[in-house]
C-alpha positions as CSV (number, residue, x, y, z in Angstrom):
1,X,4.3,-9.7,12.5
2,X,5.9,-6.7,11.2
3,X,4.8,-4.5,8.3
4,X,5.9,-5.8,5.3
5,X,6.6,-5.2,1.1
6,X,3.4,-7.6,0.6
7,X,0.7,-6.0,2.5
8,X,1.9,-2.2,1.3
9,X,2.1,-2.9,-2.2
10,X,-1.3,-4.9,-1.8
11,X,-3.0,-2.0,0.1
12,X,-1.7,1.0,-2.7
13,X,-2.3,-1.3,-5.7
14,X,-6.0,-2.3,-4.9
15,X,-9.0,-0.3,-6.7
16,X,-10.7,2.0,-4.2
17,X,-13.1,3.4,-7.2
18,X,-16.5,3.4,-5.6
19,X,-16.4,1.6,-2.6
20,X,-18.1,2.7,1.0
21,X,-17.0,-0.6,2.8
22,X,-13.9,-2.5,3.1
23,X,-13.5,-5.6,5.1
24,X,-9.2,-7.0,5.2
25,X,-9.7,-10.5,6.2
26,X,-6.5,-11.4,8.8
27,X,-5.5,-7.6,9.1
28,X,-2.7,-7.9,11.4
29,X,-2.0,-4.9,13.1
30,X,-4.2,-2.7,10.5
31,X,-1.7,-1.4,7.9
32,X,-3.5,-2.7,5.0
33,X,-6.9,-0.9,6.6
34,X,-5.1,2.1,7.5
35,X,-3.8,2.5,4.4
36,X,-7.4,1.8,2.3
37,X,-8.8,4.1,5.2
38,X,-6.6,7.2,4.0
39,X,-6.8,6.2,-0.4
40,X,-10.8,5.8,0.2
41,X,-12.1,8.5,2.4
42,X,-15.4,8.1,2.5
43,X,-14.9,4.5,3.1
44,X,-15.9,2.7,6.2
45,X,-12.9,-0.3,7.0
46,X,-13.5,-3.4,9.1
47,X,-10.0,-5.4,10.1
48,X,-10.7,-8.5,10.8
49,X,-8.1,-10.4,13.2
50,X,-7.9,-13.9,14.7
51,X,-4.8,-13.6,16.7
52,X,-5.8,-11.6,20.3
53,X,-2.7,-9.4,20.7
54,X,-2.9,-7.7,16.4
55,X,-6.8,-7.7,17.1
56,X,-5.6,-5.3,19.9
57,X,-2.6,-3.7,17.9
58,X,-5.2,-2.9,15.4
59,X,-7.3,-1.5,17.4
60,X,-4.9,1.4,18.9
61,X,-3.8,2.0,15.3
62,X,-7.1,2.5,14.4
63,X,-7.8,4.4,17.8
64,X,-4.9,6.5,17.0
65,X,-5.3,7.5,13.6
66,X,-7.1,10.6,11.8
67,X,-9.3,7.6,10.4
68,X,-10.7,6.4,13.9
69,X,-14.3,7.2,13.3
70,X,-14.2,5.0,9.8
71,X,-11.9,2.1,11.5
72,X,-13.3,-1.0,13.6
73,X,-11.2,-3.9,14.7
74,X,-13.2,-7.5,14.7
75,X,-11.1,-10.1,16.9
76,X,-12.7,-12.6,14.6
77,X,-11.5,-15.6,12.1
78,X,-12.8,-14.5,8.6
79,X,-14.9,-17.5,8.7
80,X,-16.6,-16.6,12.1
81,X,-16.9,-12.8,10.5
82,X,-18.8,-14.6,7.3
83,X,-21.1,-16.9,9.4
84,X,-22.0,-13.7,11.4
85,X,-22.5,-11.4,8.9
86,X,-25.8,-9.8,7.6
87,X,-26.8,-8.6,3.7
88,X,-27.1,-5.1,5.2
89,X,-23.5,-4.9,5.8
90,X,-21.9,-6.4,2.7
91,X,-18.6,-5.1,1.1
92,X,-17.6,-3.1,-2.0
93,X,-14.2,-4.5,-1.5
94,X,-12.7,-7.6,0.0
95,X,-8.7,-8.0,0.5
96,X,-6.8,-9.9,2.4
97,X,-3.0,-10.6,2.9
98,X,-3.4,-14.2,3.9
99,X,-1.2,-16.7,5.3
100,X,-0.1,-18.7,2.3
101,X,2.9,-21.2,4.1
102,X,1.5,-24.9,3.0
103,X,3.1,-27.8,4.7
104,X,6.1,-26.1,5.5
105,X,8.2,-26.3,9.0
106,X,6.2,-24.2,11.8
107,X,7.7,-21.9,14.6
108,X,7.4,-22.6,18.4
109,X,5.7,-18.8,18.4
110,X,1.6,-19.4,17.7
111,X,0.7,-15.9,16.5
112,X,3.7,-16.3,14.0
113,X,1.9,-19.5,12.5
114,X,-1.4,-18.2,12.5
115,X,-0.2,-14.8,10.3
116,X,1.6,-17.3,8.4
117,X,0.4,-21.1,7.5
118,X,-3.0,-21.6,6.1
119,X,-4.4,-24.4,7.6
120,X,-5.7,-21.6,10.0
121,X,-6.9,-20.1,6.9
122,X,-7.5,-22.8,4.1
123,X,-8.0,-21.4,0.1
124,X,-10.8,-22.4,0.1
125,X,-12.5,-21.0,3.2
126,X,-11.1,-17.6,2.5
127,X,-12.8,-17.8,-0.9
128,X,-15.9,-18.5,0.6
129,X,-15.9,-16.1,3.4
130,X,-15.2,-13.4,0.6
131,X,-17.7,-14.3,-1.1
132,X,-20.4,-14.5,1.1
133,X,-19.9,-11.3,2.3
134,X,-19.1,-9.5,-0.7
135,X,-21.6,-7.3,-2.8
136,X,-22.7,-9.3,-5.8
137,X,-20.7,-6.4,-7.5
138,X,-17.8,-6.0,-5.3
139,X,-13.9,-7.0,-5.8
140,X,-11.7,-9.3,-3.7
141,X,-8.0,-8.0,-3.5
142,X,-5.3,-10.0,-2.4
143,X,-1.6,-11.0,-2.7
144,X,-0.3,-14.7,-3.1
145,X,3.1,-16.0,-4.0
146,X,3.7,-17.1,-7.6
147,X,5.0,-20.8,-6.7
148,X,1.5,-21.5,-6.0
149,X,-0.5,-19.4,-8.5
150,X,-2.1,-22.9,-9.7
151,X,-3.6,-23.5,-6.7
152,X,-5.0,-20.2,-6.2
153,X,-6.8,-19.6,-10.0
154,X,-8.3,-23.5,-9.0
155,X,-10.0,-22.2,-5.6
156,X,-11.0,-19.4,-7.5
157,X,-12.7,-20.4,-10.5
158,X,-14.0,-23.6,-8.5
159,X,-15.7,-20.6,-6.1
160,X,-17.0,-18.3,-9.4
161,X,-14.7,-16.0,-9.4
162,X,-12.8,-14.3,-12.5
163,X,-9.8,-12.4,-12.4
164,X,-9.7,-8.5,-13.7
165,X,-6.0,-7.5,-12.9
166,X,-2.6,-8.8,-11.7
167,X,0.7,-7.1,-11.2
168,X,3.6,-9.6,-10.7
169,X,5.9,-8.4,-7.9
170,X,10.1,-9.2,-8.7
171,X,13.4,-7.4,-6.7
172,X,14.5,-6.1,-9.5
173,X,14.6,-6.4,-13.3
174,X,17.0,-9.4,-13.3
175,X,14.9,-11.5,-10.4
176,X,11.7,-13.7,-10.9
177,X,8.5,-12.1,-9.4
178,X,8.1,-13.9,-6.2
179,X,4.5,-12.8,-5.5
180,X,1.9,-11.1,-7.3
181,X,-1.5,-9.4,-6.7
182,X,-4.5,-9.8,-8.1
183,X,-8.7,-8.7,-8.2
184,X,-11.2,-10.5,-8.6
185,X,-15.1,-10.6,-9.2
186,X,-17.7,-12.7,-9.8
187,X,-17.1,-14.2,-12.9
188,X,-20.8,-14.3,-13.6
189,X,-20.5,-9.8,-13.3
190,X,-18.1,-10.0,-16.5
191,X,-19.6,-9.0,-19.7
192,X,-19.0,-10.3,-22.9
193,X,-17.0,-7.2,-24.2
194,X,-14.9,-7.0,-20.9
195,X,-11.2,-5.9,-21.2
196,X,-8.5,-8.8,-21.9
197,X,-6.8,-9.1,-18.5
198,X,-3.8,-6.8,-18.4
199,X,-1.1,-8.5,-16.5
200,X,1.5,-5.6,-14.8
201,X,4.9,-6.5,-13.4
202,X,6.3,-4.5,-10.9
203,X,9.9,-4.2,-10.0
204,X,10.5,-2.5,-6.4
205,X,14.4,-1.7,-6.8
206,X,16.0,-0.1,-9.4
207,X,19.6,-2.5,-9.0
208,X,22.8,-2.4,-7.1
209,X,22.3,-0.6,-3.7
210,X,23.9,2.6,-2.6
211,X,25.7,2.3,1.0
212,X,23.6,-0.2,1.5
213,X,20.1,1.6,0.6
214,X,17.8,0.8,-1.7
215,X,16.9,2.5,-5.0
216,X,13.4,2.0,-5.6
217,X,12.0,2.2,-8.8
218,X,9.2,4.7,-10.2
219,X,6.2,2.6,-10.0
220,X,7.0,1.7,-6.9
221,X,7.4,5.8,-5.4
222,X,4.4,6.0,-7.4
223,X,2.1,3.5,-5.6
224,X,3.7,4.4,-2.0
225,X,4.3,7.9,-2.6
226,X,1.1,9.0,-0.7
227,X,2.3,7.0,3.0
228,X,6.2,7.8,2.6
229,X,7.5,10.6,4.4
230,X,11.1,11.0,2.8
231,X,12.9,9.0,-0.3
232,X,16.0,8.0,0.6
């Protein structure tokens, strides 16, 4: 799968505040881990990967970056990775860019339908694998498309969890946001005098294109400002 809007906004959005281990749960070919490797530098990152040939894209990213000795590739479903995992190792943060297609037409390609339909990667099971390997204190992270926002706060208050922020993703000023992201914690970790949830909307171009390029708007330079190399 290529790199796409989703998993860069979801990977320069996130709160890296305190963490010293990061686990992305279906990490593709590693942009999402690259990216919290270079925001959190004393962090250690796990990518997690079902699908053999990203598990191995991942891992010469990783190999290949100025982050290698804080990056490790696990060719691993997230539910394997939970079953497997020990208290010694849990997570200050959890994120994941997950496949969120539901009973929608499938392509003849298998690595396109695992990255993309989650009945590889049911709501549910992702909430539990987060949570089981998640510090009681930690924060999942993740990005989910609005049509199916209902299901996803169901799953997630069924599991315990509660969310802190959300930033609801649109084109531009005159489209519907399309996804959004969101964090999460135990709900059970909130205290009674807790901020009111602050939701954020986010819109990535400014309007009408120039020659065909995009015009993106500040917020958006603002979150990606740190991995872009020139503006157009």
């Amino acid at each position: 799968m290529k790199i796409g809007t989703d998993a860069l906004l979801l990977a320069s959005w996130c709160s890296v505040e305190n963490v010293s281990r990061i686990v992305d749960l279906g990490t593709g070919s590693g942009i999402i881990a690259l990216m919290l490797a270079q925001r959190a530098p004393e962090s250690i990152v796990v990518g997690v990967e079902l699908e053999e040939a990203a598990a191995l894209q991942a891992e010469e990213n990783f190999r290949l970056s100025p982050f290698q000795s804080r990056l490790r590739a696990a060719q691993q479903s997230a539910q394997e990775h939970a079953r497997q995992f020990k208290t010694c190792d849990a997570y200050d943060l959890v994120v994941s860019n997950p496949p969120y297609f539901n009973e929608k037409p499938k392509s003849p390609d298998h690595a396109r339908n695992l990255a993309r339909h989650d009945e590889f990667l049911p709501l549910k099971e992702l909430w539990s694998a987060a949570k089981k390997v998640m510090k009681e204190e930690g924060r999942l992270a993740l990005v989910w498309p609005m049509d199916r926002k209902g299901a996803l706060h169901k799953v997630a208050k069924d599991a315990g969890f509660a969310m802190t922020r959300c930033c609801e993703i649109a084109g531009t000023k005159n489209h519907d946001p399309k996804r959004f992201l969101s964090e999460w914690v135990l709900a059970s970790r909130l205290s009674s005098n807790q901020p009111s949830l602050k939701i954020e909307r986010l819109n990535i171009e400014l309007g009408l294109r120039q020659q065909g390029r995009p015009k993106h708007t500040d917020r958006y330079k603002e979150l990606l400002n740190d991995f872009v190399i020139e503006w157009h």
